[in-house]
Every structure is written in C-alpha cells, then in structure tokens.
C-alpha positions in Angstrom: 9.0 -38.9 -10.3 5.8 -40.2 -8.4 5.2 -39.2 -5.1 8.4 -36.6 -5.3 8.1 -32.9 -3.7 8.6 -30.3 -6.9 8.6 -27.1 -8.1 6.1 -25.7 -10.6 7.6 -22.5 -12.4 4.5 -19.9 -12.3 6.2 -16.7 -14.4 9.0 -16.3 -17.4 9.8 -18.0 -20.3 9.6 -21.5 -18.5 6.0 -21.1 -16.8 4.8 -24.7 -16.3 7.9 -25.9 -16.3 8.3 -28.6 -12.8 11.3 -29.4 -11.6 12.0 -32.6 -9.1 13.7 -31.9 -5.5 15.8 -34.0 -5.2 18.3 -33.1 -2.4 18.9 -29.3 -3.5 18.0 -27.1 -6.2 19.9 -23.9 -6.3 18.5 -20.4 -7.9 20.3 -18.1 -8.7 21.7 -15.7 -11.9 24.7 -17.4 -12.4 25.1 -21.0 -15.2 25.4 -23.6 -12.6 22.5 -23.3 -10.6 19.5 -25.8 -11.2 17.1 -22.5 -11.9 19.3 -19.8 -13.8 16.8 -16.9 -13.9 18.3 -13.7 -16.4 16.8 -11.5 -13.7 19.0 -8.1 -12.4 16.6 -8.5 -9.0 18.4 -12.1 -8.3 21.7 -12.9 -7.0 24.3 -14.7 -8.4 23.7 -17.0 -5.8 20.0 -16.2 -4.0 18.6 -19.3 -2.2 18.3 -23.0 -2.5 15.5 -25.3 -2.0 16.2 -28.9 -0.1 15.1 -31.8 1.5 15.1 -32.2 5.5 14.5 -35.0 7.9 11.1 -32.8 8.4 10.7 -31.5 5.5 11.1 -29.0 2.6 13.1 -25.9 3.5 13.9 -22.6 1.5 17.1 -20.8 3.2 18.5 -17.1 1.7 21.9 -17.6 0.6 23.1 -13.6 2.1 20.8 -12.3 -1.4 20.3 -9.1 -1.8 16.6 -8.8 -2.8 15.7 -11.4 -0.3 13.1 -14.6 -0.2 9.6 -13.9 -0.2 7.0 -17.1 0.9 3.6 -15.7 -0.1 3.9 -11.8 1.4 6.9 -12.4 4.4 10.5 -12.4 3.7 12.8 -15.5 5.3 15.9 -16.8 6.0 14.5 -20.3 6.3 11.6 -21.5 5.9 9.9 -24.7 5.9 7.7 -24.8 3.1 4.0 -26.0 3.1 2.0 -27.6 -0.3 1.0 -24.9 -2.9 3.3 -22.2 -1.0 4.7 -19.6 -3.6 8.0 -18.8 -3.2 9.1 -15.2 -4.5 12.4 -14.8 -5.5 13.2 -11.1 -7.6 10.2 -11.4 -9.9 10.3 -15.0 -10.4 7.2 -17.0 -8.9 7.8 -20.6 -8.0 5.1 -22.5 -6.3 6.3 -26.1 -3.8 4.2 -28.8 -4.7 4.1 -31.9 -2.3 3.0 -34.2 -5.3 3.8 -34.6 -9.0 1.2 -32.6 -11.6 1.2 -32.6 -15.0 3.1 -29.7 -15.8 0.4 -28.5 -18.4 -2.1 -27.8 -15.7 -2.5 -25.0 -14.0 -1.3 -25.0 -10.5 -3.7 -25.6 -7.7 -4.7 -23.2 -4.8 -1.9 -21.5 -3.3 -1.6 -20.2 0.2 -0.7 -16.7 -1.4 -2.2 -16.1 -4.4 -4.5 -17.4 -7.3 -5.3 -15.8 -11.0 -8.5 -17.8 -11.9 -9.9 -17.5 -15.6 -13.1 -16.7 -15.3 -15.6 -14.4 -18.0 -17.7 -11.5 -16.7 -21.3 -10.9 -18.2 -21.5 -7.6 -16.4 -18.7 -5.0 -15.5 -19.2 -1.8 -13.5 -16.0 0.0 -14.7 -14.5 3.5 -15.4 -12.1 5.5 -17.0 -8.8 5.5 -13.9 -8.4 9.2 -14.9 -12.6 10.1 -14.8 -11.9 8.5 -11.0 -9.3 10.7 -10.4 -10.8 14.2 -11.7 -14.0 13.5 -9.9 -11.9 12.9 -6.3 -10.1 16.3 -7.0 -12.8 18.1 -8.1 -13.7 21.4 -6.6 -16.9 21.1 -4.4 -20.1 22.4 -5.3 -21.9 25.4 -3.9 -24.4 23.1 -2.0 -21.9 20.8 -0.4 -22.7 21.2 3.6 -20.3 21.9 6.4 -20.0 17.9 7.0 -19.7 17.1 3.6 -16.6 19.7 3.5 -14.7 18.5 6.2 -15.2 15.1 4.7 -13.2 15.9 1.9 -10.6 17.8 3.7 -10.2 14.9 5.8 -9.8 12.7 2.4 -7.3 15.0 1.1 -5.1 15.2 3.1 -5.0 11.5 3.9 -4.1 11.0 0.4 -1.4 13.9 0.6 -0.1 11.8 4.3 0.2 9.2 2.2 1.5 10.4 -0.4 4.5 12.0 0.8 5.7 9.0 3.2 5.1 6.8 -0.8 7.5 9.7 -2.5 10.1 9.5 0.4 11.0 5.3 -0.5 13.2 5.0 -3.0 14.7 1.1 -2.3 12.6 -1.5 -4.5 12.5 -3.9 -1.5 10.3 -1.1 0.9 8.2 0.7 -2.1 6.0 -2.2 -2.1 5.4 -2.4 1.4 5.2 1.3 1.9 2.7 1.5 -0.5 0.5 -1.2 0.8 0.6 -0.5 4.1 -0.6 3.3 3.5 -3.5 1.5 1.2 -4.5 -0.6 4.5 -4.2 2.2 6.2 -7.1 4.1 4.3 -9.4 1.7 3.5 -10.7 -1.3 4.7 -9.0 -4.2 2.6 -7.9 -7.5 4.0 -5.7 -8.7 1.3 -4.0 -6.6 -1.2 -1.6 -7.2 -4.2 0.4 -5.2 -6.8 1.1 -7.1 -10.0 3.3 -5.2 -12.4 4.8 -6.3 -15.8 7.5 -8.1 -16.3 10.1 -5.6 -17.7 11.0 -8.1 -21.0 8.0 -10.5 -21.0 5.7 -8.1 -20.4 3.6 -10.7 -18.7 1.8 -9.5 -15.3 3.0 -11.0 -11.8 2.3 -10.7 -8.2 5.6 -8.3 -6.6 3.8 -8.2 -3.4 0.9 -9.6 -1.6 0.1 -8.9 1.9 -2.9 -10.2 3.8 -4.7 -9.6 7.3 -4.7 -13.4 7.8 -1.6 -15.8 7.9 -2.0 -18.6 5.2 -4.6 -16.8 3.4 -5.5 -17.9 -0.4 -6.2 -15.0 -2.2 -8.5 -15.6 -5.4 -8.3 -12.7 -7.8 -10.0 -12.7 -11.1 -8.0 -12.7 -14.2 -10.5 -10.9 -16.1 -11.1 -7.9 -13.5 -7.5 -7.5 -13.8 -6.9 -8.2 -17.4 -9.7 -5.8 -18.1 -8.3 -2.9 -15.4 -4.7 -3.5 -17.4 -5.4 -3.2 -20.6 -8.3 -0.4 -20.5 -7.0 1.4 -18.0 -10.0 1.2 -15.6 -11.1 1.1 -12.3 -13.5 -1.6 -11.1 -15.2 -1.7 -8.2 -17.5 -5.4 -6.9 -19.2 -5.1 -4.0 -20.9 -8.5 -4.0 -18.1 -10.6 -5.1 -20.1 -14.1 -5.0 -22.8 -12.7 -7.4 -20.3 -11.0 -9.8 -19.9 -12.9 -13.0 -16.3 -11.8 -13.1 -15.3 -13.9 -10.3 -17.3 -16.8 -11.3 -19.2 -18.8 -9.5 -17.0 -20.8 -8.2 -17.1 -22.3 -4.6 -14.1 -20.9 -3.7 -15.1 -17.4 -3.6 -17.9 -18.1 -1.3 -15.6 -20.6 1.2 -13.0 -17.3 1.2 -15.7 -15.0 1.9 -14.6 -12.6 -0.5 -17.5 -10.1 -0.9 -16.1 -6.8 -2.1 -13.1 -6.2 -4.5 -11.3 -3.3 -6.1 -8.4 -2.9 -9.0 -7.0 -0.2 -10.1 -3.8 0.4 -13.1 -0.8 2.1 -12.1 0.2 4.6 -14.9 3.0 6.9 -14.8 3.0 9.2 -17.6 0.9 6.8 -19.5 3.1 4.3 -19.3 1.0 1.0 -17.7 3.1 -0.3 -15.1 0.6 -3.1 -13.6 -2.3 -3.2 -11.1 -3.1 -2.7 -7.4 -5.9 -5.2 -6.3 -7.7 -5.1 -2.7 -10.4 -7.3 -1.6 -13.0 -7.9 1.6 -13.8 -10.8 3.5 -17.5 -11.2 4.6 -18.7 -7.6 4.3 -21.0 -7.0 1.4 -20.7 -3.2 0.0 -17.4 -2.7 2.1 -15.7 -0.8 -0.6 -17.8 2.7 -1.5 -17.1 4.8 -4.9 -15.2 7.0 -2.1 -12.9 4.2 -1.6 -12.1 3.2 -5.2 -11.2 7.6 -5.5 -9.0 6.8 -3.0 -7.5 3.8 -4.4 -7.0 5.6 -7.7 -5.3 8.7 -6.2 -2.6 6.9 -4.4 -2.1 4.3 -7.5 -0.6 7.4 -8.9 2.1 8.1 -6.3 2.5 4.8 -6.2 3.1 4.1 -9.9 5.7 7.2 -9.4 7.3 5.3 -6.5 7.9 2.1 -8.4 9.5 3.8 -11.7 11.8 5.9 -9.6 12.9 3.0 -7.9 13.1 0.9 -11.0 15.3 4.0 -12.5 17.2 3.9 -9.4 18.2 0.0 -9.6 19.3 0.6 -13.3 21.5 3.9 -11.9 22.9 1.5 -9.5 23.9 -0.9 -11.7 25.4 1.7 -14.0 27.3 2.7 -11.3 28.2 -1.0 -10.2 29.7 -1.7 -13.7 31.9 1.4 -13.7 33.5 0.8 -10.9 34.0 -3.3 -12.1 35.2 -1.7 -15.2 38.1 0.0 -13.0 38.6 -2.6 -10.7 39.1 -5.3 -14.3 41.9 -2.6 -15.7 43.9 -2.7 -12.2 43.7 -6.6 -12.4 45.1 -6.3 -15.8 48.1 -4.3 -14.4 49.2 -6.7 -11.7 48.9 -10.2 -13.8 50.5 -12.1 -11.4 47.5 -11.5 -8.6 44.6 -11.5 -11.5 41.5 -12.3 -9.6 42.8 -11.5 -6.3 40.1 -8.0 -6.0 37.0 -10.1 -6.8 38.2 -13.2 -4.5 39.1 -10.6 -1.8 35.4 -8.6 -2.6 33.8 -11.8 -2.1 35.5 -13.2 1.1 34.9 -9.3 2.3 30.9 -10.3 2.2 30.8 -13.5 3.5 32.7 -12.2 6.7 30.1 -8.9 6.6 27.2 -11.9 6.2 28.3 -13.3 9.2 28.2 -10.3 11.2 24.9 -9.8 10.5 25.5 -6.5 8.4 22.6 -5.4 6.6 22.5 -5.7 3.0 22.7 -2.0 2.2 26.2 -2.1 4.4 27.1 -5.3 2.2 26.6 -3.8 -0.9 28.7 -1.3 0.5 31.2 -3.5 1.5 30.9 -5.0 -2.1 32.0 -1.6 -4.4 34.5 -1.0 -1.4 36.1 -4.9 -2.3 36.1 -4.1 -5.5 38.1 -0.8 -5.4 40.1 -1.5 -2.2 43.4 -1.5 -4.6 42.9 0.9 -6.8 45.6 3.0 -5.5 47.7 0.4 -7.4 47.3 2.5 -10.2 49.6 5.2 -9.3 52.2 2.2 -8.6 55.1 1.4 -11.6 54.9 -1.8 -13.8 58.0 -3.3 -13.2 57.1 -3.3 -9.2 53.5 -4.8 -9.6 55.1 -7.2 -12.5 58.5 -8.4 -9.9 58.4 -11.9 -8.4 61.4 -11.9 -6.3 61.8 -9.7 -3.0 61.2 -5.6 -3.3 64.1 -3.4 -2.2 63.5 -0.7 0.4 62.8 1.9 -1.8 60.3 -0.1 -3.9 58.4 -1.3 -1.0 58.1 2.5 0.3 56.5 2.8 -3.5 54.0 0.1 -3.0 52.9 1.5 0.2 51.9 4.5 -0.9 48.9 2.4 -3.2 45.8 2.9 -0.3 46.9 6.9 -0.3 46.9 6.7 -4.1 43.8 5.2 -4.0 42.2 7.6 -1.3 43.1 10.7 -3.1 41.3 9.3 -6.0 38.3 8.6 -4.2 37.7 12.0 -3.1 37.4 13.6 -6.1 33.8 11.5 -6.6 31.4 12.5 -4.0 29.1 9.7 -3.9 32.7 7.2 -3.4 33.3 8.4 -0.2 31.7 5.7 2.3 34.4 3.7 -0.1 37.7 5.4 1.0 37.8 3.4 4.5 38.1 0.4 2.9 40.8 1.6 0.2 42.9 3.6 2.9 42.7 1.7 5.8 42.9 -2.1 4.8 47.5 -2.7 5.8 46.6 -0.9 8.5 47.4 -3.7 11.7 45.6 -3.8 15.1 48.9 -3.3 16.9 49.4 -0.3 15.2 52.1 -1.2 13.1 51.0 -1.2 9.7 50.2 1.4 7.4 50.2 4.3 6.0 49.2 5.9 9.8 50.1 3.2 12.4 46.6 3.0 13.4 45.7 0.5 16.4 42.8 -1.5 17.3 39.3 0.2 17.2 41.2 3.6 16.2 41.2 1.5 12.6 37.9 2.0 11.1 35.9 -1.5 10.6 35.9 -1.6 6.7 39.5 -1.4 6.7 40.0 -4.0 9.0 37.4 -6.4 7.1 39.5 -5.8 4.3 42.4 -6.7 6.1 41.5 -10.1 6.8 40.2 -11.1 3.6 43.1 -9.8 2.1 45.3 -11.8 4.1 43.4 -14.9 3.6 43.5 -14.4 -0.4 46.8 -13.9 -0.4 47.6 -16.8 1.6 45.4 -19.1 -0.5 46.0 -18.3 -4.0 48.6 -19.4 -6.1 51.1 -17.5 -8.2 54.2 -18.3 -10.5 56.3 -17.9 -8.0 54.6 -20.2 -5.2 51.6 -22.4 -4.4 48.9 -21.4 -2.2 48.7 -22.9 1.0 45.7 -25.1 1.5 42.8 -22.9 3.1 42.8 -24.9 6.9 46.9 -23.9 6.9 45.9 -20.4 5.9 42.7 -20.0 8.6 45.3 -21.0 10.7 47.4 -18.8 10.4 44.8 -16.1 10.4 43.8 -16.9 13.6 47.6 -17.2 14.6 47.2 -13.1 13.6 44.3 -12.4 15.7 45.0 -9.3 18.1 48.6 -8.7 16.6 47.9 -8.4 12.7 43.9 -8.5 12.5 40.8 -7.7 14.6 39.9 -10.8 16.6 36.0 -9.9 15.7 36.7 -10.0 12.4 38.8 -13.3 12.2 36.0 -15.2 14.3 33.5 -13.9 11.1 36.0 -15.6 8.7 36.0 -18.6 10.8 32.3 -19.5 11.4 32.1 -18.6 7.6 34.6 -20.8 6.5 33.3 -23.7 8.9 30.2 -23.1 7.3 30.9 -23.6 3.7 30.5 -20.2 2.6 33.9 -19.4 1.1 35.1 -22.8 -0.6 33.5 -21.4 -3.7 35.5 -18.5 -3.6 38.5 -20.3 -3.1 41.2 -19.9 -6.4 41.5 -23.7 -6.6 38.7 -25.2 -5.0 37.4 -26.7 -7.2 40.5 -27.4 -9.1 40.8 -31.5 -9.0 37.4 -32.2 -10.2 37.3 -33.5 -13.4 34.7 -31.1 -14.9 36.4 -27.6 -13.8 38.3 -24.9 -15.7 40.4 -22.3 -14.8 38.8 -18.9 -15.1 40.6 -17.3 -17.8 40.2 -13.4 -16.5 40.5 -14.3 -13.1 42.3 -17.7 -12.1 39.4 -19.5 -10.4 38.7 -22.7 -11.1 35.2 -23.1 -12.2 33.2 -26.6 -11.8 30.8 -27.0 -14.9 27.7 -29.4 -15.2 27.6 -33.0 -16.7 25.2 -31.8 -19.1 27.8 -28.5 -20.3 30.1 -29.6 -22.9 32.0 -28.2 -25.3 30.9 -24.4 -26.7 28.7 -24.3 -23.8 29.0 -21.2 -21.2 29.8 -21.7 -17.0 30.1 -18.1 -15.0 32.9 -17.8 -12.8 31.7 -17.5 -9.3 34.3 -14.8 -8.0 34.5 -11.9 -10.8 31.1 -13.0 -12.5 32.4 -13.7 -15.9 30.3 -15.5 -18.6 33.1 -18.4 -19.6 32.9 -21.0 -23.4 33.9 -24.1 -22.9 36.2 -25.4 -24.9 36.9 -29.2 -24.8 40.1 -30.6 -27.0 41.6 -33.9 -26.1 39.5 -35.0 -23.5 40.7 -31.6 -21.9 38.6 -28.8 -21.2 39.5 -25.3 -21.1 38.3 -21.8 -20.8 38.1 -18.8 -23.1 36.3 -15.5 -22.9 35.1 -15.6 -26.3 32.3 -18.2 -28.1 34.7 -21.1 -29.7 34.1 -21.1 -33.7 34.0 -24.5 -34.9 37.0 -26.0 -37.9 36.2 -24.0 -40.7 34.4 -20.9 -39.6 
C-alpha cells in the first residue's frame, strides 16, 4: 500500500478505518459498494471516489443529499490532500499517502478537533445567557442603550423567522449559518450535532470566509459546551489553555472563539462553534447573547427537519408498500414499477431536474400503475393476446389509478404521472388522445421508461430484447409514440452507463449474480459474499441471502438456516 492515495474514515462505527483507492471506491447504502454506510441521509448509490490521469476525483452519482468537500457541495471535484469529504453524516478525509490507521488524521482543509486540556474556562449556564439577553431593561438604561437593544431584538427575531421558514435538512444548515454571519463577526463557523445512533458528535456543516481554510477547534471547549450545557466565550485564543499552545493556532490567527449547545426541549442536539481570525476581543458578552438566542431557533430548525425526513420516509414506505402488493398481482411483470421508477430518474437526472422534482418523479414511478388494482386477475395473469373487450378493461388502469389519487391530498403532484403515461405524442393513445406538449411532462417521462422496460425485460412468454435493439427502437418512436426531449434524456443516459444497472438481466452472465427473487433483476454480488451472506437489489432495494448449493447460487428473501436448524 505504500505511496497509494486513501481514505481515512473520520465518524461511525469504522473511524480510523483507511481504505486504498485503487481505481474506484463506491459509497453508498446499498451491500455492494466498497463503503456501505446504514445512513437514511445516503443514497443507495451517492458518489464514488477514483483515480484520473490528474488526479483524485469525487463525482455525485444524481444523490439526493448531495457531496459536501469541506463546506461546498459538488458534482466533481478533484480532491486535494487532507480534504474531507461529507457525504449524509459520514466524514471521510483523502489522504495522498498511507498513515497508520491508528493515528489521528492530519490537518484538514476543513476542519480539525484537537485534544487539548484547559487550566482555565470562562463559561456559563446557555439558559443564564439567554435570560440575561431577554431581560427587561433597567430604569437607568439611557436612550442609546435602548435602541441598542431594540436593534438586537429584532435582529434575532429577523433571523429568526427566515430559520423557522426552512424545513429541508440540506438548507437548515446553511440558513442558519448564514444569519449567524450575518450578526456577528465570525470568519469560520460549524455546527456539529450527534450522530442519531452513535451518539458521537460530527461536523454537518462548516462554512468559512476563506477558501481552503483549516479550521482548528478545541475538543475540550466543545466537549465541555456539550455535555454542560454552556456557553464559552475566548477572546485571546493563543493564550487560552483550552486551545493549547500549539503553533497552529497562532499560524491560523485564530484569536477569538465562541460555542454554544443547541437544546430543543432539553434534548442536546450538538454545538454551534464560531471563531475570529487576527482580532483580539472580537467576540463581546453581546455577541455570545446573540449566539445563544438564535442556537435556540436553530436547534428548533434542525429537529423539525429531522421529524420531517422521518415523515418522509414514513410516507415513502407506504406508498412502496402499495406499489409491492400491485407487483404481486401482475406476476408476470414483477419488478417492472421499480425498474420503470428507476429509468424514470435517470432520464429526470439528465434533464437536469432538481432533486426535489426527482424525488417527485420517484413516488410518481412507483405508483404510476396502481390503477392496475381496479383491473381483474385473469387479465393481468393472461400471456396470449387480449380480446377487445379486455383491452378496453386494461385501459381504464391510469383512470383507476387517478381517481385513487385524489382522495389523498398530498398525492396529487403524483396523478400526472399515473394518468397520463399511454398517452402518445400524436395523440393517439390514451385515455384522452392528448398530443404533444398538451401531454403533461411526467406522463410523458413515464412513457418512455415504460416502453423501454417493457421492451427489455423478459417474461414467460418472451425474451427481452437486448437494450441497443430496444433504444433503437425508442428512438424509432420519437415524435410519433414519445417526446423527442425525452428519448434524447434516455439516450445520453444510457450512453452514459447510467441504466445498465437497472437493466432486468444485466448482469445476468456473470458468474457471481442472482436473480432478485421479489423483483427479477439479476443482482452481481462480491467475491468476498458467499453463501448466507446478504446483496441488495439495485432496482426495488431489497436486502437479498445468498444461498449457494451445487456450485449454484441463488436468492431468497429470507436468512438461509443451516442442515439441522
């Protein structure tokens, strides 16, 4: 492993662990990827890591909490020595050279916890901070002094209410941080919270005045500000025992510094840290009130948005729940929603959709046939041509599945994409005979994806065609049965590499793959997964046991029990 780039694991259950680049290493939730993190903030498949001619590179594989290289987000990004890469609240820092994994990492262009022991503290109580900014001025305050504290309050009310208005995960951070720049005069800033299951404290956001900068931030101020529930206050950083005496302090100039907890209904959340370069005395007891009063909008923020992530995954596994009992209906296109979800988001990718559109266009994949429910067995279950009257029985599904729809409010933005996806762009599909741009745009992304699953996957009654014959003949469609937008999307994806995975058979020939047993996909495993170990399908997300007999493998949705258990 000498002189190889690698990656030093910084948070979880594997801190310290390094791991070799060599070519790629994938991230992601899913078993398969060279980092598996069990983390509800990463995507199945969030980013890889790999070598170019030039370099190291990070690239966002379409995730939906992004890539984070010390405080900006990327698509790709060459990465320098001791960068931190962010990735849902996973820390991973790029080394150039090998360390001993039992070492701490070395400085970081983001940020740095150093271990040091203070002699003196100048602390107090968070909540004493926050009485004494509220408190009701005295009878001998003066005019100046007055307007000085109106000025303060409603600063902290301004910023306030723009904190309460952010509910997404990804913009509470920044919101908050930007309103703490606003109000005081920090040049780098951080919130560390706890990690949810370790309970260990992390770095969610750091943002600093200067590109590149290393931030050094005492382990003890903010150990001590955690667990007490105080608010400290340095304003001569170099002399402060709790930052040490270290040389870097005094090369980063860092000469005033202020933590503070974040407490919602005295629950401790985590931190918020601010330092100053070069300015002795820069923070005031003023500043620190105000640091304490937004830390509790702030800690408000990030709980409702934590409570909103876990409503919206509620929400996301009720409507997989109903999406998995119309697969089970129609046995003969099992998988066919999830492949068609998946292909749906690629194409949506591609057009450079936003990720709050794609996860739109995700729930809207996944109940774009649920109209099918209002459709008889026997005609879901036939494998020979319908008649007439049954095909006027199938075509009734995206109705079906409209009318359903309504009845749930928040489903609406969903009904396009059920209603509208056999609609054709020469206006003679169904169930309105809608033409061209008259067809709303979800429906027609459905449309294509549709097409291209059906064309690809196999069923008892006939093999798939392989996916260049099927493009082909998507493109064949373009301005007749699709939306020559759309089709392009499906082609520069699929020229791209982003939809082989997705594919029902891709990975079919390789030695090492299973067939899905919920869903059809084959599923490539690796060398070092045997049998009883687990794989996750790639199209409907299913955890997957191995089981190997004969030199065969196969899949099963339940753990295999050994002879005699």
């Amino acid at each position: 492993m000498a002189n190889k780039a690698h990656l030093i694991l910084l948070s979880g259950k594997e801190k310290g662990r390094t791991i070799p680049i060599e070519g790629e290493v994938s991230i992601g939730r899913q078993a398969g990827n060279t980092l598996q993190f069990d983390d509800l903030q990463v995507s199945r498949r969030h980013a890889r890591i790999h070598e170019e001619a030039d370099g190291i590179y990070v690239d966002d594989l379409g995730s939906g909490n992004g890539v984070y290289v010390g405080a900006l987000r990327v698509d790709n990004q060459r990465l320098d020595d001791g960068d931190i890469v962010r990735i849902g609240r996973q820390q991973i820092q790029f080394r150039e050279a090998v360390c001993d994994s039992r070492q701490p990492p070395k400085e970081s262009s983001a940020m740095m916890l150093q271990d040091v022991h203070p002699s003196t503290l100048e602390a107090e109580n968070a909540e004493n901070v926050y009485r004494t900014f509220f408190k009701e001025p005295g009878e001998s305050s003066t005019a100046m002094e007055l307007r000085q504290i109106q000025k303060r309050l409603q600063a902290v009310y301004a910023a306030n209410q723009i904190i309460a208005g952010e509910h997404s995960m990804d913009k509470v951070y920044d919101t908050i941080m930007g309103q703490i720049f606003a109000l005081v005069p920090a040049h780098n800033g951080l919130i560390l919270l706890t990690d949810e299951e370790s309970g260990e404290l992390s770095a969610e956001y750091v943002r600093s005045a200067a590109s590149g900068a290393k931030i050094h931030v005492s382990s003890t101020i903010v150990n001590r500000c955690y667990d007490n529930g105080e608010a400290i206050i340095t304003s001569n950083a170099p002399k402060d025992s709790r930052f040490g005496s270290g040389a870097s302090i005094i090369a980063e100039n860092i000469s005033s510094a202020m933590c503070v907890p974040l407490t919602h209904r005295g629950e401790r959340l985590g931190v918020i840290y601010v330092d100053n370069h070069g300015e002795s005395g820069a923070f005031t007891n003023n500043d620190l009130e105000l640091l304490v009063a937004l830390a509790g909008s702030a800690a408000t923020a990030i709980k409702n948005a934590r409570f909103l992530r876990i409503l919206e995954q509620a929400y996301q596994d009720t409507l997989v729940a109903l999406a998995n009992a119309i697969e089970l209906r129609d046995h003969y296109t099992v998988g066919h929603t999830w492949r068609v979800t998946n292909f749906a988001m690629e194409i949506a990718r591609d057009l450079g959709w936003d990720e709050g559109k794609i996860n739109e266009v995700q729930k809207g994949g996944v109940l774009h046939d649920v109209g099918k429910i209002a459709v008889d067995n026997a005609i879901l279950a036939k494998t020979s041509r319908l008649t007439e009257a049954e095909f006027a029985q199938m075509k009734v599904h995206p109705e079906r599945g409209a009318d359903l729809l309504r009845d749930v409010k928040f489903l609406h933005p969903i009904i396009p994409y059920c209603l509208y996806h056999h609609e054709r762009w020469d206006g003679r599909g169904y169930p309105y005979g809608l033409k061209g741009e008259d067809i709303p745009v979800e429906g027609r992304l459905i449309a294509v994806a549709d097409a291209f699953d059906a064309m690809t996957s196999t069923r008892p009654y006939r093999k798939g065609m392989a996916p260049e014959t099927a493009l082909q003949e998507v493109i064949q469609g373009k301005n007749t049965q699709f939306d020559p937008m759309i089709v392009d999307a499906l082609e520069r994806a699929y020229k791209a590499g982003r939809v082989d995975r997705i594919l029902q058979d891709y990975y079919k020939k390789e030695a090492r793959s299973i067939s899905c047993p919920f869903c059809s996909t084959f599923i490539r495993f690796e060398t070092n997964i045997g049998h009883g170990g687990m794989a996750q399908c790639n199209v409907c997300h299913k955890t997957v046991y191995i089981i190997q007999k004969d030199k065969a493998f196969f899949g099963s949705l339940t753990p295999c029990l050994e002879e005699g258990e």
